[in-house]
MDTraj code that builds the backbone (N, CA, C; nanometers):
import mdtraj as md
import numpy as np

residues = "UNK UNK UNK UNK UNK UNK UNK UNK UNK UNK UNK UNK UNK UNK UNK UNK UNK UNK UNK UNK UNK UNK UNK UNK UNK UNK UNK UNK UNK UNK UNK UNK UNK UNK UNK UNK UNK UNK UNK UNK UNK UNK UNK UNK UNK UNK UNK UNK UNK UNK UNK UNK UNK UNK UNK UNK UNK UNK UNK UNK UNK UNK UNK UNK UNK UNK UNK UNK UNK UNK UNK UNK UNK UNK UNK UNK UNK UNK UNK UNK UNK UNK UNK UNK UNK UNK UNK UNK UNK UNK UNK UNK UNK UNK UNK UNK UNK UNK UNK UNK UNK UNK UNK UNK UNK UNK UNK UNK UNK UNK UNK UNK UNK UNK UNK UNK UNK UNK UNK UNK UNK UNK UNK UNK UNK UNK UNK UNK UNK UNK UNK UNK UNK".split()
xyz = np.array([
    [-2.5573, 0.5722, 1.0212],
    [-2.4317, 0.6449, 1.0108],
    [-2.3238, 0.5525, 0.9543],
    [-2.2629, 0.5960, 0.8578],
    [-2.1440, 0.5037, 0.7795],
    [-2.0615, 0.4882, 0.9319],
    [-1.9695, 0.3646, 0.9069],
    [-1.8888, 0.3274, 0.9827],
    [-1.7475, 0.3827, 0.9903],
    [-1.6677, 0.4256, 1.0740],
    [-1.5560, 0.4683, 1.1316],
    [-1.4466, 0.3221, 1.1171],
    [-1.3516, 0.4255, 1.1092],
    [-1.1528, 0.3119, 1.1103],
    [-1.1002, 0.4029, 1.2039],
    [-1.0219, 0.3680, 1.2522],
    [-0.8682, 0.4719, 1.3211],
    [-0.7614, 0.5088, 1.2022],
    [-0.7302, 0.6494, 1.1570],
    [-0.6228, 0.6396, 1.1011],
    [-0.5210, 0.7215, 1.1824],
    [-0.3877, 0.7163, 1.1775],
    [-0.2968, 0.7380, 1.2761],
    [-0.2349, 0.8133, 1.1397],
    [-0.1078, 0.9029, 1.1869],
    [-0.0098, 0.8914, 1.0815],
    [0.1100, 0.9537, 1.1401],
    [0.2206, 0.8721, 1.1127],
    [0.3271, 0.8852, 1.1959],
    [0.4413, 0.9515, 1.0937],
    [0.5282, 1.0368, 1.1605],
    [0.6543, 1.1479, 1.1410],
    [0.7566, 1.0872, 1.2018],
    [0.8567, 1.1047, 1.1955],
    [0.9926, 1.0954, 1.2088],
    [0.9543, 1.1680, 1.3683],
    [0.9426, 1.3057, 1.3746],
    [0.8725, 1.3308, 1.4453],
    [0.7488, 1.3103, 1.5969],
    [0.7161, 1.2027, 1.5378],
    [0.6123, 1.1548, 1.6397],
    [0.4582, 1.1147, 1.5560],
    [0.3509, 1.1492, 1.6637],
    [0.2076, 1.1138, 1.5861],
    [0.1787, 1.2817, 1.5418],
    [0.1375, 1.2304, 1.4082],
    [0.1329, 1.3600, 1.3311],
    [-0.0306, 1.4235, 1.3494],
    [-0.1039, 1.3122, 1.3885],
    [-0.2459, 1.2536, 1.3207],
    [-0.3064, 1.1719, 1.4002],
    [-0.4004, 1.1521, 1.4859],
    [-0.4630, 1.0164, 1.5173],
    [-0.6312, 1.0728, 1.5308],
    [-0.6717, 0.9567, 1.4736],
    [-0.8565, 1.0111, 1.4834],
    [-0.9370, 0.8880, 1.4070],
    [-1.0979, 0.9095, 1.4122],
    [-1.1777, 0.7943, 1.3279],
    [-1.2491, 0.8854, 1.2199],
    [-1.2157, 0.7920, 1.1057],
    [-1.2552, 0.9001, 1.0060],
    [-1.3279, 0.8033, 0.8950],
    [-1.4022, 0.8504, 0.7889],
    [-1.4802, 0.7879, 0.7192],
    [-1.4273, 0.7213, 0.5845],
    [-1.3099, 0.8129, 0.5705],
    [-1.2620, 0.7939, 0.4492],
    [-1.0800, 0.8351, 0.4514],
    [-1.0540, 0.7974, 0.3378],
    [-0.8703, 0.8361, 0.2965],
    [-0.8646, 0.8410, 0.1804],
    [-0.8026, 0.9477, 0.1131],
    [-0.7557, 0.8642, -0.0417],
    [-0.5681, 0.9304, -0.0444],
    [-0.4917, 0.8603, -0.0756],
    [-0.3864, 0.8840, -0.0744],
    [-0.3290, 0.8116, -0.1864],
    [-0.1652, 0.9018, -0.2363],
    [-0.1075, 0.9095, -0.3394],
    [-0.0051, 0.8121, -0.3481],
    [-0.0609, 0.6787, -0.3441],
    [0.0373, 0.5781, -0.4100],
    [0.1092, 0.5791, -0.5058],
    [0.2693, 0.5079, -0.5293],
    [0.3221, 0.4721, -0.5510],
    [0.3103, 0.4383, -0.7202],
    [0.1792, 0.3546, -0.7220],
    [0.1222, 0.3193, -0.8420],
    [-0.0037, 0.3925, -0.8540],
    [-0.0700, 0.5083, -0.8593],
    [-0.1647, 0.5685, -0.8439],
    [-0.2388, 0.5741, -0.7010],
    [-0.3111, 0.6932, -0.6888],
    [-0.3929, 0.7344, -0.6062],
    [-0.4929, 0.6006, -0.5611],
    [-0.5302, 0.5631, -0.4301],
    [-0.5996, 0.4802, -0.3750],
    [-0.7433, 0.5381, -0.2641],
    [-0.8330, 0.5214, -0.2139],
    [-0.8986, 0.4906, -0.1062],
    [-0.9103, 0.4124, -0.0110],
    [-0.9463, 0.4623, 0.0777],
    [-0.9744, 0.3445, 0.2211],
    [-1.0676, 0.3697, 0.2538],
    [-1.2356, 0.2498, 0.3045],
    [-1.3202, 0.3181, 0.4038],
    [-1.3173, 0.1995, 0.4797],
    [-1.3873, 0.1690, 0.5343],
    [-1.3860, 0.1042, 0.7088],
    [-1.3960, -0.0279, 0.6332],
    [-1.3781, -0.1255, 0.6419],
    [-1.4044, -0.2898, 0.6631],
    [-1.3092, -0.2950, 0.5267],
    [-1.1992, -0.2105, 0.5272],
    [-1.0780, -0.2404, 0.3455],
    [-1.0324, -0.3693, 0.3920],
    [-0.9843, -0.4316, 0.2828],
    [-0.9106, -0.5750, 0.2947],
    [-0.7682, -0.5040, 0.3746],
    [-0.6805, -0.6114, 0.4150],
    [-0.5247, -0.5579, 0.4597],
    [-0.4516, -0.4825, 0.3289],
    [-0.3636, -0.3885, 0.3378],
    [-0.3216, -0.3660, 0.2513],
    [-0.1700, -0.2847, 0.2819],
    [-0.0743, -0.2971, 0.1974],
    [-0.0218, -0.1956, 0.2327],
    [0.0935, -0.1402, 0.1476],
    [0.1161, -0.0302, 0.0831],
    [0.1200, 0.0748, 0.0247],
    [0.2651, 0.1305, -0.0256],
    [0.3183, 0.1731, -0.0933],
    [0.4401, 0.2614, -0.1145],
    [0.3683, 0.4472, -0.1340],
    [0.3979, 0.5408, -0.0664],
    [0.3164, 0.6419, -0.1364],
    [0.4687, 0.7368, -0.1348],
    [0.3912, 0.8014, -0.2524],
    [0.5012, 0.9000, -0.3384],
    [0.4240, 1.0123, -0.2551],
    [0.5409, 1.1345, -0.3006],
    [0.4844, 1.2670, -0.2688],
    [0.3516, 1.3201, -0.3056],
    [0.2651, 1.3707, -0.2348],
    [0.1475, 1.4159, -0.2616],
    [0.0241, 1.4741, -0.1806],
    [-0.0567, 1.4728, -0.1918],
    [-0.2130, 1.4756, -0.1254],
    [-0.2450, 1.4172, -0.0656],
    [-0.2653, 1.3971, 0.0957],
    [-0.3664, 1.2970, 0.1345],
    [-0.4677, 1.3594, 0.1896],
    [-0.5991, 1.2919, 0.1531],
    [-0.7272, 1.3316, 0.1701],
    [-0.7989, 1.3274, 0.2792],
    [-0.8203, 1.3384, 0.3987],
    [-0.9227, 1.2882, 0.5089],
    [-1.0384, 1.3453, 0.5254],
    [-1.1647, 1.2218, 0.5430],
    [-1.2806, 1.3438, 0.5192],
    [-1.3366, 1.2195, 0.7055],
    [-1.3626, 1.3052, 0.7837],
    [-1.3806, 1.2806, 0.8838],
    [-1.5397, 1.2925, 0.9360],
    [-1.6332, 1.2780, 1.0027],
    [-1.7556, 1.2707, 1.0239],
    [-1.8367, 1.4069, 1.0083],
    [-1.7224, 1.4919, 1.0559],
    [-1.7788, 1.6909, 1.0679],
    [-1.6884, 1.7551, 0.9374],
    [-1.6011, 1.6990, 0.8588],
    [-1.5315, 1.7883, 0.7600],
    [-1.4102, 1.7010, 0.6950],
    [-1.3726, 1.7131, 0.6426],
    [-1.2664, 1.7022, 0.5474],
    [-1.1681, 1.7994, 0.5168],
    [-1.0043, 1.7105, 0.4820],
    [-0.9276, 1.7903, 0.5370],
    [-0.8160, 1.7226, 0.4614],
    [-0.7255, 1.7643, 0.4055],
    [-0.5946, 1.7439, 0.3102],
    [-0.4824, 1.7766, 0.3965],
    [-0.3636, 1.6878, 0.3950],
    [-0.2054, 1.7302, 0.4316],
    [-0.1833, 1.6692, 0.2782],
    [-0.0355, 1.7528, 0.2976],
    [0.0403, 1.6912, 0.2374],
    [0.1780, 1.6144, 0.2768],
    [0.2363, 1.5243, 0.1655],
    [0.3404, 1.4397, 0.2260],
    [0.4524, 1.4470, 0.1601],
    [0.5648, 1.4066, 0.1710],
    [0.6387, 1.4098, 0.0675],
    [0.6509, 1.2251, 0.0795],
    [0.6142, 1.1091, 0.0935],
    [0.6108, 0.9957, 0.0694],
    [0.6345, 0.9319, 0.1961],
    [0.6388, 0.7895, 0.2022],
    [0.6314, 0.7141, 0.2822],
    [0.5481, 0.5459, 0.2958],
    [0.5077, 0.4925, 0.3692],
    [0.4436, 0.3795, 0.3167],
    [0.3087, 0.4071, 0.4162],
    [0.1813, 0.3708, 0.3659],
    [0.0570, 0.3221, 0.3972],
    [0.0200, 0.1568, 0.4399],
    [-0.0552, 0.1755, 0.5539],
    [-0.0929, -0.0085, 0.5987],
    [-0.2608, 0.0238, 0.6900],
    [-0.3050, -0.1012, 0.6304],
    [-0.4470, -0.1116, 0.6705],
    [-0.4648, -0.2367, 0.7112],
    [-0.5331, -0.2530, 0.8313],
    [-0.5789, -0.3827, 0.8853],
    [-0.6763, -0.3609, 0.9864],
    [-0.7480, -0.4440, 1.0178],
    [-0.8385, -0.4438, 1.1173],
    [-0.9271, -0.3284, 1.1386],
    [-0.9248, -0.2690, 1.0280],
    [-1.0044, -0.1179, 1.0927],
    [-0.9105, -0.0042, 1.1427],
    [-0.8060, 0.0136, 1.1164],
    [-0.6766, 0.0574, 1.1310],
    [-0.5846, 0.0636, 1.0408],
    [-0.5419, 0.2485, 0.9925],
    [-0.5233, 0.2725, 0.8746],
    [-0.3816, 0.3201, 0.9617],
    [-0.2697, 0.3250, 0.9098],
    [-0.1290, 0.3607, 0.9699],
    [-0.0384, 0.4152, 0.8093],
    [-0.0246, 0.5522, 0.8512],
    [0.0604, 0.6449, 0.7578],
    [0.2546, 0.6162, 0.7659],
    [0.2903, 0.5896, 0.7510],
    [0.4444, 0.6155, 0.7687],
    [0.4911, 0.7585, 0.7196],
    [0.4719, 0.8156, 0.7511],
    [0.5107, 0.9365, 0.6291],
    [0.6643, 1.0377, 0.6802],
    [0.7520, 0.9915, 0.5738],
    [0.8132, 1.1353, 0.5723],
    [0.8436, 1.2424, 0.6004],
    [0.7487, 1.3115, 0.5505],
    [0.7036, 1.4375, 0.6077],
    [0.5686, 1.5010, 0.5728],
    [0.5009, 1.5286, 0.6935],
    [0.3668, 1.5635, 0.6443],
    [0.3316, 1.6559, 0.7215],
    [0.2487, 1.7652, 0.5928],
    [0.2003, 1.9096, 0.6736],
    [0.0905, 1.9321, 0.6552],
    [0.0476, 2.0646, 0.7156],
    [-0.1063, 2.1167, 0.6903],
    [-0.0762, 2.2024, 0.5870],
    [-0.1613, 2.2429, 0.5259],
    [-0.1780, 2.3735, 0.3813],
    [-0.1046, 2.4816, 0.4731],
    [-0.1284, 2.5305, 0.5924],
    [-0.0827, 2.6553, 0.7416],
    [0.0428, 2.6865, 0.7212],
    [0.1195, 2.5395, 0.6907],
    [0.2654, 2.5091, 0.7157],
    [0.3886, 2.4978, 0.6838],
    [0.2916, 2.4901, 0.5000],
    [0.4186, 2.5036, 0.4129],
    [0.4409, 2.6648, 0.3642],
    [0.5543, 2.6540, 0.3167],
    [0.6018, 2.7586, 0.2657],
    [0.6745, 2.7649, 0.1143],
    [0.5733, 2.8072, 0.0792],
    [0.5925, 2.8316, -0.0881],
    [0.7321, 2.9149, -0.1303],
    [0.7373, 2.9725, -0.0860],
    [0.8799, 3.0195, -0.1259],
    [0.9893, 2.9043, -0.1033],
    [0.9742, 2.8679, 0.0246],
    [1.0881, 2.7524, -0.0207],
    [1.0692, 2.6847, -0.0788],
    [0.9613, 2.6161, -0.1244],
    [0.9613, 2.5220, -0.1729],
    [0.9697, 2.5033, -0.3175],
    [0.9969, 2.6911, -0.3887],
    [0.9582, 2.7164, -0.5586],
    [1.1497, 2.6978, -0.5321],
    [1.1773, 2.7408, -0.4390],
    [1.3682, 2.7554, -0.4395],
    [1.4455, 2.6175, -0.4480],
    [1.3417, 2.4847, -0.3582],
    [1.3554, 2.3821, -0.3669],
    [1.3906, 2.3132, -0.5074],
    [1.2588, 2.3447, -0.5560],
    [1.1986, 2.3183, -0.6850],
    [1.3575, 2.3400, -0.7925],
    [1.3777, 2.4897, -0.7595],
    [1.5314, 2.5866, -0.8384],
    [1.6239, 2.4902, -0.8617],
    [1.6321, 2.4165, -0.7021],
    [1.7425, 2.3496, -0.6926],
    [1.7682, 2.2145, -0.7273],
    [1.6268, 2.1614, -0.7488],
    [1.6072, 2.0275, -0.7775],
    [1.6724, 2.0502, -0.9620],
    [1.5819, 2.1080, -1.0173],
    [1.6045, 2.1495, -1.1122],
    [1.7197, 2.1498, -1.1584],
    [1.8081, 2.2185, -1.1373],
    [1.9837, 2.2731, -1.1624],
    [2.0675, 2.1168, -1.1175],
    [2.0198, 2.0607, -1.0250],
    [2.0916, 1.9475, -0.9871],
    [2.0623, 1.8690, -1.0777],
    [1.9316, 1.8193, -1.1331],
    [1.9018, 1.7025, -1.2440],
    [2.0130, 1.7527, -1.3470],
    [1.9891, 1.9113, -1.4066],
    [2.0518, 1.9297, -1.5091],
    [2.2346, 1.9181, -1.5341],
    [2.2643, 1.8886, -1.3802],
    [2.3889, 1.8935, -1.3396],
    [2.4542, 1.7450, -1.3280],
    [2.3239, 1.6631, -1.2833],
    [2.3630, 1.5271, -1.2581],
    [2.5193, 1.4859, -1.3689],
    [2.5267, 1.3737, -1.3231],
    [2.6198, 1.3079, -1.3947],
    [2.6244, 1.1753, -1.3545],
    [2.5260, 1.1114, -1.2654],
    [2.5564, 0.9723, -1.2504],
    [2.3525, 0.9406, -1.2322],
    [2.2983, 0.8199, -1.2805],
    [2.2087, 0.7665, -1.2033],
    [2.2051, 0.8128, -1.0952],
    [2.2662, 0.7597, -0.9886],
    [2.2194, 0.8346, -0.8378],
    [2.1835, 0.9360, -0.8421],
    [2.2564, 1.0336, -0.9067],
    [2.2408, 1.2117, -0.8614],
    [2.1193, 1.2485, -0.9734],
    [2.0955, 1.1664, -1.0609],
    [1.9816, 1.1988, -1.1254],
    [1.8790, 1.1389, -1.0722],
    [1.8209, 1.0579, -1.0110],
    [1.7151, 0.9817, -0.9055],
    [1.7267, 1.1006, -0.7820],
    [1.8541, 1.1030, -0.7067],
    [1.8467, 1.1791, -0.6110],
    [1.7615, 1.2893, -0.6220],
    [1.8145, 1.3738, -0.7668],
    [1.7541, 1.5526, -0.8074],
    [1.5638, 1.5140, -0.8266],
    [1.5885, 1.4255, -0.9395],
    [1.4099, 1.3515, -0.9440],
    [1.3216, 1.3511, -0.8254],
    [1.3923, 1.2926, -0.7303],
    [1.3048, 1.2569, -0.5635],
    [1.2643, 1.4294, -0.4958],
    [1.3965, 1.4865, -0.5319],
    [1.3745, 1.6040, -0.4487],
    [1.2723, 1.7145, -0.5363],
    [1.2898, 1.6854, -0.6675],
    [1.1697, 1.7417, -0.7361],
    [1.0480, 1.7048, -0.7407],
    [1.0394, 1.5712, -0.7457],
    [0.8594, 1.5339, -0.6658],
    [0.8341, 1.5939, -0.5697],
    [0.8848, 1.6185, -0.4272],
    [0.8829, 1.6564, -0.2943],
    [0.8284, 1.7984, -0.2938],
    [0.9322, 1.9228, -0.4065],
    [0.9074, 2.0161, -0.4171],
    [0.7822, 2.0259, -0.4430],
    [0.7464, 1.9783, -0.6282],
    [0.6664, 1.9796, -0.6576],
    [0.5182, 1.9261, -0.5734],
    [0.5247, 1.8490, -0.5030],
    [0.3664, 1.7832, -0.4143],
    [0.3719, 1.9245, -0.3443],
    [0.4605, 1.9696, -0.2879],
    [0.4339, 2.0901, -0.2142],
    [0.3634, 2.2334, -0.2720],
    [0.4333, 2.2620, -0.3612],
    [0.3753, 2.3538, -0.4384],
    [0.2537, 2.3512, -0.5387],
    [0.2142, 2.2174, -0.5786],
    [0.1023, 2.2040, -0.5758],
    [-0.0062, 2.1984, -0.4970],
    [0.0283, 2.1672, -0.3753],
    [-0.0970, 2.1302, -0.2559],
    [-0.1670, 2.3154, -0.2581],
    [-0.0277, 2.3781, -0.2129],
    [-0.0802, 2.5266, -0.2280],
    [-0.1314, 2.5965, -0.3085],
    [-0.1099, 2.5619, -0.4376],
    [-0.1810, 2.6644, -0.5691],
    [-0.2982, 2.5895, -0.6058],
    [-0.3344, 2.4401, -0.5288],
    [-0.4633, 2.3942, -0.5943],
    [-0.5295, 2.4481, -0.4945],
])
top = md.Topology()
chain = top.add_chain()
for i, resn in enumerate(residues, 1):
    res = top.add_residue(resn, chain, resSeq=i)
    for name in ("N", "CA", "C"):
        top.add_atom(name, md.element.get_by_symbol(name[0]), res)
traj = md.Trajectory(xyz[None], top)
């Protein structure tokens, strides 16, 4: 039997997540990554997106809107943002999100408010993708 890690993943919220699972792949910062049991230390910037868990009986996706990733010892730790099940989101807000991200970039007028509108349009967007894929 392949070998088991702990991955945890923590919310603003509390523990979002805790279990031993076989695998991870999550949406870094600088591209998409994996984890399986004996990974070197590592640890992570992740952008909005997909994270993957495939666990001993099934496999299973949240999504995030970003946060940082850390691995050590056999122990995988999420920081995340905000992270849901497919159950949880809600597509309508999140196409209105999207509206608003939108209108704000086009509205910007400074760096900040154009990074700001950018961030909130990744966010949208990881969301509304998790659901239509």
């Amino acid at each position: 039997m392949p070998k088991l890690f702990t991955l945890e993943i923590i919310t603003p919220l509390g523990t979002f997540f805790k279990g031993e699972i076989l695998h991870v792949r999550a949406p870094g910062v600088d591209g998409d990554f994996g984890v399986l049991a004996d990974h070197a230390p590592l640890m992570a910037g992740l952008r909005p997106g997909r994270l993957q868990v495939e666990d001993p009986d099934e496999s299973f996706d949240f999504v995030m809107t970003g946060g940082f990733f850390e691995v050590h010892a056999n122990r995988a730790v999420v920081m995340a943002e905000t992270c849901l099940r497919k159950e949880d989101v809600d597509l309508e807000r999140a196409r209105r999100a999207r509206a608003r991200a939108l209108q704000a970039l086009a509205e910007a007028k400074t760096l900040e408010a154009q990074e700001e509108a950018r961030t909130n349009l990744a966010k949208a967007m990881a969301l509304i993708k998790f659901i239509e894929d």
